[in-house]
C-alpha positions in Angstrom: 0.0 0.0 0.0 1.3 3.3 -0.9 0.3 6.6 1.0 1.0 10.5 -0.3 0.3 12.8 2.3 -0.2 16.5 0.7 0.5 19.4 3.1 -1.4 22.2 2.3 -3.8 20.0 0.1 -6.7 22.4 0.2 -4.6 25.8 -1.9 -5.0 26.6 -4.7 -1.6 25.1 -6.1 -2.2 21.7 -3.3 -5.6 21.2 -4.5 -4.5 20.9 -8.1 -1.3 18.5 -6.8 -4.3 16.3 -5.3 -6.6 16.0 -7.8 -3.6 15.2 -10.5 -2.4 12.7 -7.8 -6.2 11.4 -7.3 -6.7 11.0 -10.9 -2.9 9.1 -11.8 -4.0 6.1 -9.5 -0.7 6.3 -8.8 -1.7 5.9 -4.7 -3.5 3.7 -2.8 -4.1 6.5 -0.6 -4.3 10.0 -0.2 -4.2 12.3 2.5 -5.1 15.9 2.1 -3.4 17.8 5.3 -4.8 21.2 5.7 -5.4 23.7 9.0 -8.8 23.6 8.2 -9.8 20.0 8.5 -13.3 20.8 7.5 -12.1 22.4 4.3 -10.3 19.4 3.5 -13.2 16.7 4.2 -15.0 18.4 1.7 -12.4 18.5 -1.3 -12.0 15.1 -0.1 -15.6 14.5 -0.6 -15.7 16.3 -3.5 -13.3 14.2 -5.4 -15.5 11.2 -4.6 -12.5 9.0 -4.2 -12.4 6.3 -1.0 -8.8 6.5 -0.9 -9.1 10.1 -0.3 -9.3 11.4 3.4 -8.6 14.7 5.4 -6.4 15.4 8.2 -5.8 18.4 10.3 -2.5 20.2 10.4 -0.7 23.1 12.2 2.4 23.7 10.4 4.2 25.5 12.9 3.6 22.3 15.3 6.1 18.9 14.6 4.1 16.7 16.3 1.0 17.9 14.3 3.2 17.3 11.4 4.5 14.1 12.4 0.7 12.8 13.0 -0.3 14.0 9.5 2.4 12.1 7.6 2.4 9.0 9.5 2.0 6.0 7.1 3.3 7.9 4.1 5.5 6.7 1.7 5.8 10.5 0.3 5.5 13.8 1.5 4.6 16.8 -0.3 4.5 20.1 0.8 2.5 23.1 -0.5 2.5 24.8 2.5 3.7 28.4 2.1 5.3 30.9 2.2 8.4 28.5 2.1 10.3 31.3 4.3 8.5 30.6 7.5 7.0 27.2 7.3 9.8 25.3 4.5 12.8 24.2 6.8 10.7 24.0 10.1 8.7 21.0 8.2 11.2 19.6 6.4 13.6 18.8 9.5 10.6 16.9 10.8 10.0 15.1 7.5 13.9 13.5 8.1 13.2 13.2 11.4 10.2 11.1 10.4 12.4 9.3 7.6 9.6 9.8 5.2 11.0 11.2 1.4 9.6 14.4 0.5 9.1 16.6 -2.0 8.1 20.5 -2.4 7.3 23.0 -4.3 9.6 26.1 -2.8 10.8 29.0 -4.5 11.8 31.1 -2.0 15.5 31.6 -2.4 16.2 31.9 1.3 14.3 29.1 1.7 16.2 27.0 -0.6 19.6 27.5 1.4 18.4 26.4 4.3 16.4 23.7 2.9 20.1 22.4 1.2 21.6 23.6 4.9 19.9 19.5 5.9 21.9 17.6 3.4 23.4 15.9 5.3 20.8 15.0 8.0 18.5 13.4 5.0 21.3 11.4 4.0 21.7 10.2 7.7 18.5 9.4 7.4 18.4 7.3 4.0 16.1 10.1 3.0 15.5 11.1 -1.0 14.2 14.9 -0.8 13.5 16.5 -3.8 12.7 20.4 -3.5 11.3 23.3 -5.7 9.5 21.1 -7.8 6.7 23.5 -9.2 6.8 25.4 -13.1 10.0 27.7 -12.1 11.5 26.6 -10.7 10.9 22.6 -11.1 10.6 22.2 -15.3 12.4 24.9 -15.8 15.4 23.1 -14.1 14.6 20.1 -15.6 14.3 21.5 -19.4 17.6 22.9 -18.7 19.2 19.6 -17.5 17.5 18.0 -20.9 19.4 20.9 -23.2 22.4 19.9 -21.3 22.5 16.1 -21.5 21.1 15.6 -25.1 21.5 19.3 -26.9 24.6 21.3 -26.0 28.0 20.1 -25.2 28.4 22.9 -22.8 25.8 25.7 -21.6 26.8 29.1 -21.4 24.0 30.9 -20.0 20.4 30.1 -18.9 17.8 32.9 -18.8 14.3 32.1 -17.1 11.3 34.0 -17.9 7.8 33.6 -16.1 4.6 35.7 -16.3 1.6 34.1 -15.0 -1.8 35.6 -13.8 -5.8 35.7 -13.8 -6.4 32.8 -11.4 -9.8 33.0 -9.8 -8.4 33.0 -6.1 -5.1 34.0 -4.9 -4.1 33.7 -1.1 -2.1 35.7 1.3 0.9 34.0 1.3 1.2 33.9 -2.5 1.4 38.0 -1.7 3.5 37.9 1.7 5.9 35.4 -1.3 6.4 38.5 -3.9 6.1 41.6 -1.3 8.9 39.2 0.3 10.4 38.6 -2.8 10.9 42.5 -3.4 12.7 43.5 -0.2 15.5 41.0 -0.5 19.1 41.4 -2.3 18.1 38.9 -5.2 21.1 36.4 -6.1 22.1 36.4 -9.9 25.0 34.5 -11.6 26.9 36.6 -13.6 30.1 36.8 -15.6 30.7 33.3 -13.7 30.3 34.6 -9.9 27.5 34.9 -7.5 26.1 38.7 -7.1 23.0 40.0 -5.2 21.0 42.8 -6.8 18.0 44.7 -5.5 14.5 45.3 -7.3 14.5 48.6 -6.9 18.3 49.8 -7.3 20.0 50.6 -10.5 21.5 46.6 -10.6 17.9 45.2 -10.4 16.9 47.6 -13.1 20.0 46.7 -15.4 18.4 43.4 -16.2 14.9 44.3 -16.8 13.9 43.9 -20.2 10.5 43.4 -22.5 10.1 39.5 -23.1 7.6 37.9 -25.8 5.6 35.5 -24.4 4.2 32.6 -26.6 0.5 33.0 -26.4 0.4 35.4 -23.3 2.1 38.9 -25.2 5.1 41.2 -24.6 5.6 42.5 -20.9 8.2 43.8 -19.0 9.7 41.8 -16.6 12.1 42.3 -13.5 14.6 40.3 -11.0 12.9 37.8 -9.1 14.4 36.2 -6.2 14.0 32.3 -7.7 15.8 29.3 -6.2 17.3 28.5 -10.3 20.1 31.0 -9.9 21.8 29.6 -6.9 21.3 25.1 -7.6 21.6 25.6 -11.2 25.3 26.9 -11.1 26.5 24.2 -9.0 24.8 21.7 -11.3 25.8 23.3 -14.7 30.2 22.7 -14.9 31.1 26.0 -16.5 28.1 27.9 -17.1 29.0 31.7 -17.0 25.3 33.2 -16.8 21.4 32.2 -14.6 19.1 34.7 -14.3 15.6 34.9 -13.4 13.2 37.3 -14.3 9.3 37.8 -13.6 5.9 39.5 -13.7 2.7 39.0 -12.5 -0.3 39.6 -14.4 -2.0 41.9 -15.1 1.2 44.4 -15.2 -1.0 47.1 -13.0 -1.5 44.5 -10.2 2.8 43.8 -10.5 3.0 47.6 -9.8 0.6 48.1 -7.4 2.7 45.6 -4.6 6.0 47.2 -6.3 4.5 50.7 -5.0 3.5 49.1 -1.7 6.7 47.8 -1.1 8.8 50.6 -2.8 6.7 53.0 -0.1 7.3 50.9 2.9 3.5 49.7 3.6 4.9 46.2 4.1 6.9 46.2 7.4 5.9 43.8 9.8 6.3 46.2 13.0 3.1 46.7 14.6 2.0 51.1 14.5 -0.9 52.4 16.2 -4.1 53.5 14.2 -7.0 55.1 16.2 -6.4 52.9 19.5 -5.6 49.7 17.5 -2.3 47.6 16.8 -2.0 47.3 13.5 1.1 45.2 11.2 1.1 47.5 8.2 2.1 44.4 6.2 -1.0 42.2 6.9 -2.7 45.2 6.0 -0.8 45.7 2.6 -2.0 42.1 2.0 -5.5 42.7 2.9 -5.6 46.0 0.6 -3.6 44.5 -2.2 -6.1 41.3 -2.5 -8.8 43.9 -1.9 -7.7 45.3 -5.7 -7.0 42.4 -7.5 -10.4 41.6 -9.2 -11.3 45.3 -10.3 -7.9 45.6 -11.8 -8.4 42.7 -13.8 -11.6 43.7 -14.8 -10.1 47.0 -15.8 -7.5 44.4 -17.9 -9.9 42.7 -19.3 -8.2 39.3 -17.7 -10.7 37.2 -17.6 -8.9 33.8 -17.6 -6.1 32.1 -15.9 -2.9 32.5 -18.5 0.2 32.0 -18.0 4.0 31.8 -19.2 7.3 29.8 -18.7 10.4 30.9 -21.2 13.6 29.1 -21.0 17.0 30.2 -23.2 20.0 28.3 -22.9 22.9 29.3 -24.8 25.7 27.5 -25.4 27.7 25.4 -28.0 27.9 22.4 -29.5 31.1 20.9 -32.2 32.3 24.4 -31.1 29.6 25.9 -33.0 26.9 28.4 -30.7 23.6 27.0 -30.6 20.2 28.5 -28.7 17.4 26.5 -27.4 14.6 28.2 -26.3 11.9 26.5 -24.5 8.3 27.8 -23.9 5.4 26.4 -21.7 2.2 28.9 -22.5 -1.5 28.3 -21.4 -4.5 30.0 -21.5 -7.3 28.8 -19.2 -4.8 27.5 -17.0 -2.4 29.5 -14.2 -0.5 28.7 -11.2 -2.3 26.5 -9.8 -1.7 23.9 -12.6 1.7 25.2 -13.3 3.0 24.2 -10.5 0.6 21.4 -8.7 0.3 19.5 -11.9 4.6 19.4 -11.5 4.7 18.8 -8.0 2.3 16.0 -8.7 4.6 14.3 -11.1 7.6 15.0 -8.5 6.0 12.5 -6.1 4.7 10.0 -8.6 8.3 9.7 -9.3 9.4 9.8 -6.3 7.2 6.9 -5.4 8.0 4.8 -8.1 11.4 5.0 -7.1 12.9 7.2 -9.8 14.4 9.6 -7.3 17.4 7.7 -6.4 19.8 10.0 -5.0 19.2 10.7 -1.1 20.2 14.0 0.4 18.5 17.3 -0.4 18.8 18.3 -4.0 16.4 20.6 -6.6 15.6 18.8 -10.0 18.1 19.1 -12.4 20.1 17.2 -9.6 18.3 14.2 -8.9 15.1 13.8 -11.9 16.0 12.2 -15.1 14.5 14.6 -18.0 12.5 12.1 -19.8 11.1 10.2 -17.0 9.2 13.5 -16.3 8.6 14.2 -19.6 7.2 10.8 -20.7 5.0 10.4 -17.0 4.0 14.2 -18.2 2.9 12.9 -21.7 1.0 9.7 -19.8 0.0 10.7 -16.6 -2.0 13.5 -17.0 -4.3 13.0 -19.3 -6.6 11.6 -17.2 -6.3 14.7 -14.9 -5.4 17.6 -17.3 -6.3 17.3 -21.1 -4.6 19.9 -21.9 -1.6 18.3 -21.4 1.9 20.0 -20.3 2.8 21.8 -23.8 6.5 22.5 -24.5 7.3 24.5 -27.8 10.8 24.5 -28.5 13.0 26.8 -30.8 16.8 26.0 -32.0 18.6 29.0 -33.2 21.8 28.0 -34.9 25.4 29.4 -35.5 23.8 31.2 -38.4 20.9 32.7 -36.9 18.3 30.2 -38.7 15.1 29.7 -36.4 13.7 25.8 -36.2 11.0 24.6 -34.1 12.2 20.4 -33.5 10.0 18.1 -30.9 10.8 16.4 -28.2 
């Protein structure tokens, strides 16, 4: 008997992970670990599956953690954001000697989360993190260009724009107002560097991006976990950025200008008598504003946006792959719980073989995901997991080639 247990099940990014999992037969069972127990009987319900069943979790507590995952065979997390709940969960995961996957991009995050290396190895642990859309494929389509395409990769630049989903939570806005303070790690010219969103060497890498099927936006450094693993996995790649934008581009500046005016500090101040933390109020406000702004956008559906380019050469001749996941009708929900899905199906199955900590293009095998991708979700997801792809050769001469 096999047993996921899916922390967080009831988000909108878990829920999807669930009903991919649900619909993959993949499990014998599946348990949907949420704070609100309620909320997760009745997803569980919903689904109409037996093997389906809801369990209560607090996050912040390791023995409600440990009783949520008891049983399982895989763990995987959706709980965010990743910079308060990720490391706290995952030492009791090892502790627990259960393997795990997640789906964090929160660059601080990540370190910490590679910080316990070493204690899942002790443990005999396999622990496969940031396995969402970007990163998680994005890795993984970069791994594929350098294994099969390129003999050496020079640079990788990631591109994501995604927005439109019905329902968006607070901590996918604590993630990005969190995600704007920070010094933002970039590799460049072959070393690490840390620029700022709002500084001159944050603005230096901006640029306007074409989007297959989404348009032509502007997008800025974003604070994703690619630039730091994908350095130490890539032998002599100069160049990893990450860039990003939420849709539509008025709700991207309306958190920049919170942020940028200091609305988002977590000190308490003193309104008319009351305590108040301007940042869960920035939250509150900010979610207040979504819908008319994307009325006033005329967003009306989920879309959404994954560009890889990898540069590099090949018989000593330069050679660019670009690689573009697009989807209308579909946004981050299924961009990255469809993913995450896939990461624990294959972690189940035993295709995850290396133990320790490690992000995707260290541990998954390109084609495995690719080929479950093209078989497993069918049932799930009929639209499938599209991947255009574009070689650019020595002489400038555009192909599209399949997989």
């Amino acid at each position: 008997m096999s047993k996921v247990t899916v922390l967080g099940g009831c988000g909108v990014v878990g829920s999807v992970a669930v009903q991919t999992l649900v619909a993959s037969k993949a499990f014998d069972e599946i348990a949907i670990a949420d704070k609100d127990k309620a909320l997760a009987a009745k997803l569980a319900k919903k689904l109409g599956a037996k093997k389906v069943s809801a369990v209560e979790l607090d996050a912040k507590k390791p023995q409600s953690i440990k009783k949520a995952i008891a049983g399982s065979q895989v763990v995987l997390n959706c709980v965010g954001p990743f910079y308060e709940y990720g490391p706290g969960i995952l030492k009791t995961v090892i502790q627990s000697k259960i393997n795990y996957v997640d789906i964090c991009d929160d660059m601080d995050a990540t370190q910490k989360l590679l910080e316990l290396d070493e204690a899942a190895k002790k443990a005999g642990v396999s622990v496969l993190i940031g396995m969402g859309s970007s990163p998680g494929v994005a890795n993984v389509l970069v791994r594929f260009c350098a294994d099969s395409m390129l003999d050496k990769v020079e640079s990788v630049d990631i591109y994501h724009a995604h927005g439109g989903e019905k329902a968006e939570g607070p901590a996918v806005v604590k993630h990005r107002i969190h995600s704007m303070k920070m010094d933002i790690p970039m590799f460049l010219d072959g070393k690490f560097t840390a620029v700022r969103m709002f500084d001159e060497s944050g603005r230096a890498l901006e640029e306007d991006v074409e989007f297959r099927d989404v348009g032509t936006y502007r997008v800025y450094a974003y604070p994703h976990p690619e630039t730091l693993t994908l350095p130490m996995n890539l032998k002599g790649v100069k160049r990893v950025t990450n860039l990003g934008l939420v849709l539509p581009p008025s709700y991207a500046t309306l958190i920049k200008g919170m942020v940028r005016f200091g609305i988002t500090d977590e000190k308490p101040i003193e309104v008319q008598g009351q305590k108040i933390v301007p940042l869960e109020f920035a939250v509150a406000y900010i979610l207040s504003r979504r819908q008319q702004l994307m009325k006033e956008a005329k967003l009306t559906q989920p879309m959404g946006c994954l560009k890889i380019v990898v540069k590099g050469s090949k018989d000593g001749e330069k050679n660019t792959y670009i690689f573009s996941m697009s989807s209308r009708g579909q946004g981050m929900g299924e961009g990255t719980g469809i993913p995450a899905a896939l990461g624990a199906i294959l972690m189940a199955t035993g295709k995850i073989k290396k133990k320790g900590v490690n992000p995707p293009e260290a541990c998954v095998v390109p084609m495995e995901l690719l080929e479950l991708a093209r078989t497993g979700i069918s049932a799930a997801n009929k639209k499938g997991f599209p991947i255009a792809i574009e070689h650019i050769d020595a002489k400038g001469k555009v192909k599209k080639i399949d997989l």
